[in-house]
C-alpha positions in Angstrom: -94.2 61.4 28.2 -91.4 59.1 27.9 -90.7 55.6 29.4 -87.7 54.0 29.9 -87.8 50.4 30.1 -84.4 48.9 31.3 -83.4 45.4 32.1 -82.0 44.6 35.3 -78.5 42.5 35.2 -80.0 41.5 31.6 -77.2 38.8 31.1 -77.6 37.6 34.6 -81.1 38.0 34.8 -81.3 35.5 31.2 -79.0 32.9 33.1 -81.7 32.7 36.2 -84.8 32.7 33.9 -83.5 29.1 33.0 -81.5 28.1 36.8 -83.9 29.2 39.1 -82.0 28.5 42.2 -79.6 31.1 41.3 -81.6 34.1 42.3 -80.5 35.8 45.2 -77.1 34.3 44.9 -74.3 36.1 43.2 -74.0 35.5 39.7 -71.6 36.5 37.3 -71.3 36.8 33.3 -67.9 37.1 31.6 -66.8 38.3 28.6 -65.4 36.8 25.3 -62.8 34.5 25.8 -64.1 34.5 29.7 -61.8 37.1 30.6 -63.7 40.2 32.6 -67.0 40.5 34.6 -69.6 41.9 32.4 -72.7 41.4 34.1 -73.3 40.8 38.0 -76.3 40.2 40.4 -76.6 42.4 43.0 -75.1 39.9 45.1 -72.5 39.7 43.3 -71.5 43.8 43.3 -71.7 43.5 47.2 -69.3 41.3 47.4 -66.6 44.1 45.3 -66.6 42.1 41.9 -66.3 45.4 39.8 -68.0 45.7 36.4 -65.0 45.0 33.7 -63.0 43.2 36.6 -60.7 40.1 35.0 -61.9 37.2 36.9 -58.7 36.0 37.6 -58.7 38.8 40.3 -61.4 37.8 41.7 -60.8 34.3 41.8 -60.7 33.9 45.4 -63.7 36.0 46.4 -65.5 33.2 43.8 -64.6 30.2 45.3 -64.9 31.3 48.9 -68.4 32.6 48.1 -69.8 30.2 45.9 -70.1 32.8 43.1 -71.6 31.0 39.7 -69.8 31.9 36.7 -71.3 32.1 33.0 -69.7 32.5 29.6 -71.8 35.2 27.8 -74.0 33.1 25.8 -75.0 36.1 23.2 -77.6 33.9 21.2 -79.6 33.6 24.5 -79.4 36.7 25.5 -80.3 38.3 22.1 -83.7 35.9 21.5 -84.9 37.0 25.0 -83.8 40.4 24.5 -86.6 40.3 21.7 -88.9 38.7 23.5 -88.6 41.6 26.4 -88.8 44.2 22.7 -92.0 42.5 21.8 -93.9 42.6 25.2 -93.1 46.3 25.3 -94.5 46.7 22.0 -97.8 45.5 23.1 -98.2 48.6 25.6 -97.6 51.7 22.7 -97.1 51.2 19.1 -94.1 53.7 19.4 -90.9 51.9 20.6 -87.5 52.7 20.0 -85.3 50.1 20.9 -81.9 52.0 22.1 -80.2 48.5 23.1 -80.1 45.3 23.7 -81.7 45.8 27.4 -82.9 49.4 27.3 -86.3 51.0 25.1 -88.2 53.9 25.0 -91.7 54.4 24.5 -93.7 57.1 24.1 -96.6 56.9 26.4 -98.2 59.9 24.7 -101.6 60.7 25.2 -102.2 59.3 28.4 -103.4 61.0 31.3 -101.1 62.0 34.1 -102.9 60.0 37.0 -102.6 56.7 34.5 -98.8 56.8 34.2 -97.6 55.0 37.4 -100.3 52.3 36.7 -99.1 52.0 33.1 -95.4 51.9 34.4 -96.1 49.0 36.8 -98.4 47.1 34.3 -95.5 47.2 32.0 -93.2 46.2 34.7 -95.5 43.4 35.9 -96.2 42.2 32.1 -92.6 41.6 31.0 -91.8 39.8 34.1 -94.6 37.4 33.7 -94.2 36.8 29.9 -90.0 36.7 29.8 -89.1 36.7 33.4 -86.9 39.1 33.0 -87.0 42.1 35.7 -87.0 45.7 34.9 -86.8 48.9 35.9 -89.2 51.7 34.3 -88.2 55.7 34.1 -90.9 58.0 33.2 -90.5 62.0 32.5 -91.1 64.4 30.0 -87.7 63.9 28.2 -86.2 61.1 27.1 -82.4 62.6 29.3 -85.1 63.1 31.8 -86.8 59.4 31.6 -82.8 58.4 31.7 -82.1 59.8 35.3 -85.8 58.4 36.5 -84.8 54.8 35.5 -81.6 55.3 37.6 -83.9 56.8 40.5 -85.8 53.5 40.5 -83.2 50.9 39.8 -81.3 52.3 42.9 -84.1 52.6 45.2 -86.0 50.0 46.4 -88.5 52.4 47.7 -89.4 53.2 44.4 -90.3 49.3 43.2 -89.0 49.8 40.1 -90.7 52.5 39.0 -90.5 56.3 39.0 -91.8 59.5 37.3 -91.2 63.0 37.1 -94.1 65.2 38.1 -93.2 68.1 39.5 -90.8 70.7 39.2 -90.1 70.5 43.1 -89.3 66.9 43.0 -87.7 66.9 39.8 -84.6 69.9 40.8 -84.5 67.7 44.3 -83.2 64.4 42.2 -81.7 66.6 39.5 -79.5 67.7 43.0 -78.3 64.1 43.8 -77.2 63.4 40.6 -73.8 64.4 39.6 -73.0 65.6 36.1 -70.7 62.8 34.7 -74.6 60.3 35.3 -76.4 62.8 33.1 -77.0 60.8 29.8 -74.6 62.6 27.2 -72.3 64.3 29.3 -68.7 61.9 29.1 -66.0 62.5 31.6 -64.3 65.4 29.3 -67.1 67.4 29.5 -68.1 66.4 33.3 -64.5 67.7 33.7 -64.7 70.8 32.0 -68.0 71.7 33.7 -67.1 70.8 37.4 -63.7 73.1 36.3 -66.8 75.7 36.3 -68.7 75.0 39.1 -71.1 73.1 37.5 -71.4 69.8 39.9 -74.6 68.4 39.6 -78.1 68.3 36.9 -79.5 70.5 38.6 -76.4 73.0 38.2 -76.4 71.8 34.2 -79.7 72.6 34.2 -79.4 75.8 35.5 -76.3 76.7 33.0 -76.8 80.1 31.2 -77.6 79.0 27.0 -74.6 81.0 25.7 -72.2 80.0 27.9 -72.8 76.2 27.1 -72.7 77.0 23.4 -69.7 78.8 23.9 -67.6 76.1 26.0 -69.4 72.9 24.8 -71.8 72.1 22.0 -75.5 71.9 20.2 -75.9 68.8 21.4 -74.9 69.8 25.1 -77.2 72.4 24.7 -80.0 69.8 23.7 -78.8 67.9 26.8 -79.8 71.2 29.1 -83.2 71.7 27.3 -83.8 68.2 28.0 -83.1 68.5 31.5 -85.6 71.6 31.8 -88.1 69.6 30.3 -88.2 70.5 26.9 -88.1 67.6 24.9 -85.1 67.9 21.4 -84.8 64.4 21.2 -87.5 62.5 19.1 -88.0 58.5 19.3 -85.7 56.9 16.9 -88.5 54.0 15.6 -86.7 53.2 12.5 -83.3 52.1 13.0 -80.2 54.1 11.2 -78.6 52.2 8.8 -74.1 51.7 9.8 -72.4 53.6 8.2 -69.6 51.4 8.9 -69.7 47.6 9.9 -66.7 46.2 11.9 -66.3 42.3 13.1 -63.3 41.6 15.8 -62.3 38.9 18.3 -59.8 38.0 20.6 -58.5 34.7 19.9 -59.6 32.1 22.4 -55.7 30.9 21.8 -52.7 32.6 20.2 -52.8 32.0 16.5 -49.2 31.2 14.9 -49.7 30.2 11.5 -51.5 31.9 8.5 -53.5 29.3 7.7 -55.4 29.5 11.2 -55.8 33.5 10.4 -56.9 33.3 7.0 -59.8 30.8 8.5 -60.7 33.6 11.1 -60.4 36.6 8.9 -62.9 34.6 6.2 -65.4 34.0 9.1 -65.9 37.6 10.0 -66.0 38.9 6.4 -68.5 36.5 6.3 -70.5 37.7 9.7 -69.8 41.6 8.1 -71.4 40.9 4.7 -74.5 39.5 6.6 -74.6 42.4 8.3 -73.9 44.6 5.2 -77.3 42.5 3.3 -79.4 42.8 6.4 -79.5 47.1 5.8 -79.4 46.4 1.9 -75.6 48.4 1.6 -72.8 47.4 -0.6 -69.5 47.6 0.9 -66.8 51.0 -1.1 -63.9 49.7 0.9 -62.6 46.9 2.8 -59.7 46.7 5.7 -58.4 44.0 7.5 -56.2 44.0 11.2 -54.4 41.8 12.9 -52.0 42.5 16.2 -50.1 40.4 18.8 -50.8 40.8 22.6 -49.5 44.2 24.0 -49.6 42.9 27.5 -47.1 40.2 26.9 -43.4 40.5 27.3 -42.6 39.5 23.8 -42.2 42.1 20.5 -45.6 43.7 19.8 -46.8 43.8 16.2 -50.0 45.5 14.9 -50.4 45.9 10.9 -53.7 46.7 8.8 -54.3 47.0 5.0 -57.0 47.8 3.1 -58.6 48.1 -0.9 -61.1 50.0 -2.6 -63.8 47.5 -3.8 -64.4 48.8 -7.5 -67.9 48.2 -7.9 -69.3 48.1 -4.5 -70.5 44.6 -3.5 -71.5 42.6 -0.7 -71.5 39.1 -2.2 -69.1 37.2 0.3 -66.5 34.8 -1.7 -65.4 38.5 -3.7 -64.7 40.1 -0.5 -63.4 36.6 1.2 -60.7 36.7 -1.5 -60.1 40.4 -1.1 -59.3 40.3 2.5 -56.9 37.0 2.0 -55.1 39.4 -0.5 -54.9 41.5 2.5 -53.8 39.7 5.0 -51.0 38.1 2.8 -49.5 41.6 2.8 -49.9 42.2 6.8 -49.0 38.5 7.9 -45.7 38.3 9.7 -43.8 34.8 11.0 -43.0 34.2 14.3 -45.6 36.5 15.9 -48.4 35.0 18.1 -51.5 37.1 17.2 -53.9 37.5 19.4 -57.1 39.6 17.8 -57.5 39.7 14.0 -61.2 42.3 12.5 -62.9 43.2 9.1 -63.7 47.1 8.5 -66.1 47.4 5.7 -67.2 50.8 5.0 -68.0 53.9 2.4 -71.1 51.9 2.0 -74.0 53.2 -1.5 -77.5 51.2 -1.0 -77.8 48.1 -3.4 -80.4 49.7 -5.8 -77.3 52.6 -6.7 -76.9 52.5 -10.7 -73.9 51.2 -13.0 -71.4 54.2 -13.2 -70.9 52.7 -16.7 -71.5 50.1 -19.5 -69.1 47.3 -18.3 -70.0 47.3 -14.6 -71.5 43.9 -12.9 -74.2 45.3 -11.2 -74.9 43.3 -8.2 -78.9 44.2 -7.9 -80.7 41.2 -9.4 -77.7 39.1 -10.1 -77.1 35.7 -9.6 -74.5 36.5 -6.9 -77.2 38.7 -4.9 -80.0 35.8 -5.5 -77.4 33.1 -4.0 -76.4 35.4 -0.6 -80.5 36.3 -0.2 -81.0 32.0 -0.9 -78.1 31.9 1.9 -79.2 34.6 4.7 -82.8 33.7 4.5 -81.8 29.7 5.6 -79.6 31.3 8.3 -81.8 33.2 9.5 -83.9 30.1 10.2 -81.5 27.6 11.3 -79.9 28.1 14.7 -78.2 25.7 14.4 -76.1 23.6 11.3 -76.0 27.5 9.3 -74.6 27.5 5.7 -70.8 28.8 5.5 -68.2 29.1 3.3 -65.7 26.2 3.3 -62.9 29.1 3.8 -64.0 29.7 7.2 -62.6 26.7 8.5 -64.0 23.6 10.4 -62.0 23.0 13.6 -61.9 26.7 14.4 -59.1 26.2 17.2 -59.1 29.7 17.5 -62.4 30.4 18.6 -63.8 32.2 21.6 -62.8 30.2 25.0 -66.5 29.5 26.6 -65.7 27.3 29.3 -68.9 28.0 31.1 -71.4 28.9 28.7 -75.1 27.9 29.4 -77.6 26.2 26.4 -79.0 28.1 24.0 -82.1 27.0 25.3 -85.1 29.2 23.1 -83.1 28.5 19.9 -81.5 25.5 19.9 -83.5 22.2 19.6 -80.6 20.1 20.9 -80.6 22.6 24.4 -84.4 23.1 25.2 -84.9 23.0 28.8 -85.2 19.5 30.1 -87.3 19.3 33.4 -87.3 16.0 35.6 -90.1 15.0 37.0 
């Protein structure tokens, strides 16, 4: 059997562990730069504030109802994000964390009468240690344990819990739940299978094998088994290393001048190759973008560039200077740029071997002793983190966070102040 532990309006739900008044009141979390609704209370969705919604639409439905507004404060939200991981990791030693508010555990070996206690133990645990609520799925199948989370996040008969038993009550939901909601079918194939009659899970379910390889693929096919119960997708315990690390903002203001861009473009190489150390990888290739805002009236200019990093490496200052080189070549007067991001990719592990004589191996070099001296105080320090001078100090084009709460489980300067 597979749970599936999912966090309710995580990024709301964070905000009101610290502003307990807020509960039951419509809430809202933004985006970067505060431009779109990201994460809303329930009170918040009845009032028509649509997930992804720019909140300048919605301005007046905010002020006439009182609606809080947050800046997404990620550094929060991640720290209790692991707190939730590590609660869940107390109830089964096999946990695969699928994202920063979802996991799946296996609750194998248990008995069948024990799951809905185990479920609701789990539910009542994380809420008392985080206070964070959650919603848990339980079924044979992790695509199963999927559609069982929604079943209980939706219905507040349910208490935020629900498992698949039997084959009666499973086809009944599987009935209710159109295709496009089954996890792994996107709106192409939802099209192409309503196009065949083929409305519903149950209908997916149902779907003769040949015809789905035929039309669709393996892992569609996977997605069917799944649904009938026959479990083709394993807990993923050890996370996969990226095969590709990008780092991209939207300025919180235009940037004119390359100066201001050459700051921003050094600060996420610098955020990449931390990244890039954390799986032990060394970066083949290197690209750098920038463009101007397409929704303004004015000309529209988008240009990348990118090099070959002959030997791979991951010590930042190389790949700081490579990108400037890069950006000198894309950088255009007169535009107002809006986003600038770092591609590094075609990454070999760090232990890989010379491919000749006159190589500089970076695998116990001083350059890879000064980065590990580096991430291991960053990794520490919340705040007042080591950077390289090239990143800039003002930072005028950083994220707009208008609204953004403390950082108040990392921070010492922001811990929670209670007045008695």
């Amino acid at each position: 059997m597979f749970a599936l532990v999912d966090c309710n309006n995580f990024f709301v739900s964070c905000e009101r562990v610290f502003h307990p008044s807020l509960r039951f009141k419509p809430v809202v979390v933004l985006s970067n730069n505060d431009g779109c609704a990201i994460s809303r209370s329930n009170e918040a969705k009845v009032l028509g504030i649509a997930m992804g919604a720019p909140i300048f639409q919605c301005a007046g439905v905010v002020q006439q109802h009182n609606v809080t507004v947050f800046s997404a404060n990620f550094v929060l939200y991640g720290d209790m994000s692991h707190r939730v991981m590590s609660v869940l990791s107390e109830f089964t030693p096999r946990l695969e964390v699928y994202s920063i508010d979802e996991a799946f555990l296996s609750l194998e070996g248990l008995e069948p009468s024990a799951l809905d206690a185990v479920a609701r133990q789990i539910r009542a645990g994380v809420k008392q240690q985080t206070g964070i609520p959650v919603c848990v799925g339980l079924a044979p199948t992790k695509t199963l344990a999927k559609i069982a989370n929604h079943i209980a996040k939706n219905h507040k008969e349910m208490e935020g819990v629900f498992l698949f038993q039997d084959e009666e009550t499973m086809n009944a939901w599987l009935q209710k739940t159109p295709v496009d909601d089954v996890w792994g079918i996107g709106k192409a194939k939802a099209g192409l299978l309503e196009r065949h009659g083929i409305h519903n899970a149950l209908d997916l379910k149902n779907a003769p094998d040949q015809w789905i390889q035929k039309h669709l693929t393996v892992m569609t096919l996977r997605t069917v088994l799944e649904l009938r119960g026959i479990a083709c997708l394993a807990l993923e315990e050890i996370q996969p290393d990226k095969k590709a690390i990008c780092t991209s903002r939207t300025f919180g203001v235009e940037v004119k001048n390359f100066s201001e861009m050459k700051e921003a473009v050094a600060a996420y190489v610098s955020r990449s190759a931390e990244k890039l150390r954390d799986q032990n990888s060394l970066a083949g290739y290197i690209q750098v973008f920038i463009e101007t805002n397409r929704f303004k009236e004015t000309p529209y200019y988008r240009n990348a560039a990118g090099v070959d990093l002959s030997p791979p490496d991951a010590y930042t200052p190389r790949l700081i200077a490579t990108a400037d080189h890069l950006l000198k070549k894309i950088f255009r007067d007169g535009f107002s740029y809006k986003r600038c991001g770092v591609i590094l990719s075609d990454f070999v592990p760090q232990t890989r071997e010379p491919r000749d004589l006159f190589e500089a191996q970076y695998q116990g070099s001083d350059r890879q002793r000064l980065m590990e001296v580096m991430d291991q105080y960053n990794r520490r320090a919340h705040t007042g983190k080591l950077f390289f001078a090239a990143e800039g100090l003002g930072k005028s084009w950083s994220m707009k966070q208008a609204h953004r709460s403390k950082r108040f489980t990392t921070c010492w300067d922001e811990l929670l102040e209670i007045l008695v």
